[in-house]
N, C-alpha and C positions, 0 to 999 in steps of 0.2 A: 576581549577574550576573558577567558576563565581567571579571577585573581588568587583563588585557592589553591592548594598544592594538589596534581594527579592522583585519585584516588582509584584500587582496582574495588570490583565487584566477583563475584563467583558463579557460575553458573552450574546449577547440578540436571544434569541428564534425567531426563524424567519417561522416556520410550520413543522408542523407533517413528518415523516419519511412517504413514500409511503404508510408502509406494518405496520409490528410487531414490528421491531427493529430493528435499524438500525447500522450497525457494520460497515462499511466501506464505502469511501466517495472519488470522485475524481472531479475535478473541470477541466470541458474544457469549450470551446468557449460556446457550447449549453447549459450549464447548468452544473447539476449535475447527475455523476456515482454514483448511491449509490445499497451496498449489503443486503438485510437484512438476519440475521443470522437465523433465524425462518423457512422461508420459502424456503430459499435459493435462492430468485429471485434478481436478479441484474437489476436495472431501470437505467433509464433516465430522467432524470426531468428537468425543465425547471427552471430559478431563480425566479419562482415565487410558483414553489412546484406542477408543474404540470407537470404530466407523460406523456414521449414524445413516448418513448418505452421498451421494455422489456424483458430477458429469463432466463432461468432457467439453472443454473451453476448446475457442478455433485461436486462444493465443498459445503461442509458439517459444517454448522455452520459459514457462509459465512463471513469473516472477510474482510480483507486487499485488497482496491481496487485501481487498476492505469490503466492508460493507455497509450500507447505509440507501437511503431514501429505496428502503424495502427491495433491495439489492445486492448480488454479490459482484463486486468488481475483480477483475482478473488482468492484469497488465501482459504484454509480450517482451520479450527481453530482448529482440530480433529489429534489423529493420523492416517495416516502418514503425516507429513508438505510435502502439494503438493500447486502448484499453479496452477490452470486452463486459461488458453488463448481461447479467444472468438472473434468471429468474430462479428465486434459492429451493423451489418445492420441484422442479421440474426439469432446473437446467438450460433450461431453452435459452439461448442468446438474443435479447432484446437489441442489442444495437452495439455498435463496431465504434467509438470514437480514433481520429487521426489527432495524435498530438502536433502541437507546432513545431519546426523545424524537425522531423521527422529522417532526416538524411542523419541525426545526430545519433541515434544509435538508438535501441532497445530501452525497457521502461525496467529500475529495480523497483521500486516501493510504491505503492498509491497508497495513501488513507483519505477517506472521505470524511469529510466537515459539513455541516452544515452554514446555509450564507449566517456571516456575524449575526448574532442577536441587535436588534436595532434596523440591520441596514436591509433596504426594500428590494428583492430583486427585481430588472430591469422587466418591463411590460413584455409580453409575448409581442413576437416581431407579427403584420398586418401582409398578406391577409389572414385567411386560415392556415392551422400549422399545415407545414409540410412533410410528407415523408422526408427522414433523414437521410440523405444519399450516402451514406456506411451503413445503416443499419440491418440487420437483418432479421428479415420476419417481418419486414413493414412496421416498425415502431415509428409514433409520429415521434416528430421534434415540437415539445408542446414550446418553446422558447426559453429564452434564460432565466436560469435561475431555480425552476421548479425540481431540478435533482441533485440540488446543494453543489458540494465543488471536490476536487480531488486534489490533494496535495502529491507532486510526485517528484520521486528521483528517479534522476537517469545517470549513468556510469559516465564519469568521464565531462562533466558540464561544469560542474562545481558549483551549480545551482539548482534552487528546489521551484517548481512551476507550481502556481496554485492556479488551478483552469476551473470554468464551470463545466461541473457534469453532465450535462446536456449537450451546450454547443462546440465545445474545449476551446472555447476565447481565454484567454492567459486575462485571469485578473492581477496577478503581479508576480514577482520573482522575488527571491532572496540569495544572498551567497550560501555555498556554502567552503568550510576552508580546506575540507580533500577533496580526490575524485572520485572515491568509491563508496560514495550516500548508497544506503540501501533502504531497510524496513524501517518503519516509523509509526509515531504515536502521539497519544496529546495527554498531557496531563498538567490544570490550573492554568490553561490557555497559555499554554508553551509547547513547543514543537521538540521532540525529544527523536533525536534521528543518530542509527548506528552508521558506522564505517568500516566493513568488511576487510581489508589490508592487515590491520591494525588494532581491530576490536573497540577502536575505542566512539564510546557513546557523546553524544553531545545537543544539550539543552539550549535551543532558541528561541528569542523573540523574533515570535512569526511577523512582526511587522518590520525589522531588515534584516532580521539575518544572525544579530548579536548575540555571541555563544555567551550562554549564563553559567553554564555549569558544565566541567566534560568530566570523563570518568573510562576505566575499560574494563574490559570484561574477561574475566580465565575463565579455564573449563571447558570449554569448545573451540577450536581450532578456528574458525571463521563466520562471525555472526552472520548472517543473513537476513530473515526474516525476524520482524519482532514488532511484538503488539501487547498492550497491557490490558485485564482480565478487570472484573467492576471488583473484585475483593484488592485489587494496587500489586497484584502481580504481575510483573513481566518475564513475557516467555520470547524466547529464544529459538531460530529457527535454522539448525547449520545444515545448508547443503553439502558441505564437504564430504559429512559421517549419516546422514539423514536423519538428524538427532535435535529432539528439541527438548530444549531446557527451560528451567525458571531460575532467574536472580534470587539469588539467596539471601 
C-alpha cells in the first residue's frame, strides 16, 4: 500500500457534459470521447466543450470509454459485461465483445493498451479467420492479438481484467482494494484507476495490482470517468452533475 501520507487534489469544472450524463471519457488529439449513460450516445468534443461528432453505441447505460487500434470502445454497464467497437468516422459498430463471467454485472471503465512492447502476440488461430459470433456487421475475428487488449473495471469485483481486444481471453487480472473501480488511465507504465464512493484515485503496478501511490479528488461530487490528455492533464467525468473537470 501507499507509504505516504493521503493527499487531496481539486478539480475545477471546466463545462457541461454534451448530453445527460456523462459516464465515460477518453482523451485524444481532437478533444474528448465522451459516453453518456442516458442516451447512449458517444460524442466528440472538442477542449473547448464543443461537439465535433457523434453516434449511437447498442451499449446500454454507456460507461467505460477508449480508444485505440483505430477504434472507439464503448463499454455497457448492464448485464451481460460486453464492449462495443466503433468505427470513429461513421459510428458503425464493428463487433460486440462478451466479457468473461458476464453474470458478474455491467462494464465501469475500459482503457485500451497495446500488447507490451517486446512480447509477440499469439499466431492467428488455423484455419481462416472466422466471422466473430458477437460481432455485428460481419467483422472477422482476424485472431489474437492484432487489436491490442482492454484493461477493464467492473462494479463490485475488486478486480481489474486485462483481455485481448479481439477475442476477450483474460490475459491476467490484478486486485483491486474497493469495489467501485471506474475510469482509468496509464501514465510511465502505471495503471492509475479512480474510485467513485469516495473519490479517491489510486496508482498501480499493472503486474499485481500494488497501490504506488493513492490520492483524492474535491470538487466534484462523484468521479466517474477519467482519462489524461498528451499535455499530463487529467479530466474528470462526474455523472452525478454531467460536469467534467481537470485536476488542478
Amino acid at each position: 500500500m501507499a507509504t505516504t501520507a493521503l493527499r487531496t487534489v481539486h478539480a475545477k469544472v471546466i463545462f457541461k457534459g454534451p448530453a445527460i450524463q456523462v459516464n465515460g471519457l477518453e482523451a485524444v488529439a481532437e478533444g474528448l470521447w465522451v459516453s453518456d449513460q442516458q442516451n447512449d450516445q458517444t460524442y466528440l468534443i472538442d477542449y473547448s466543450g464543443k461537439i465535433l461528432t457523434s453516434f449511437h453505441s447498442p451499449a446500454r447505460n454507456a460507461s467505460g470509454t477508449s480508444f485505440g487500434s483505430g477504434s472507439v470502445w464503448v463499454a455497457s454497464n448492464v448485464k451481460p459485461s460486453m464492449v462495443f467497437r466503433h468505427n470513429p468516422y461513421t459510428g458503425q459498430c464493428l463487433a460486440a465483445i462478451h466479457l468473461p463471467n458476464p453474470e458478474k454485472g455491467g462494464v465501469h471503465g475500459i482503457q485500451w493498451r497495446p500488447f507490451e512492447l517486446g512480447v509477440k502476440p499469439h499466431p492467428a488461430p488455423e484455419p481462416e479467420p472466422q466471422i466473430f459470433p458477437t460481432a455485428h456487421g460481419g467483422a472477422l475475428n482476424a485472431g489474437p492479438g492484432v487489436s491490442g487488449t482492454l484493461w477493464v473495471t467492473r462494479p463490485g469485483t475488486n478486480v481489474i481484467d486485462h483481455i485481448d481486444a479481439e477475442t476477450a481471453e483474460v490475459l491476467g487480472q490484478i486486485p483491486f482494494p474497493v469495489s467501485r473501480s471506474h475510469g482509468l488511465y496509464w501514465e510511465n507504465d502505471t495503471l492509475v484507476v479512480v474510485e467513485t464512493n469516495h473519490n479517491h484515485v489510486y496508482r498501480l503496478d499493472p503486474a499485481n495490482g500494488n497501490v504506488l501511490d493513492e490520492w483524492q479528488i474535491t470538487g466534484v461530487p462523484e468521479a466517474h470517468a477519467m482519462s489524461r490528455s498528451a499535455d499530463g492533464r487529467v479530466w474528470i467525468g462526474d455523472a452525478s452533475t454531467n460536469e467534467i473537470a481537470v485536476i488542478e
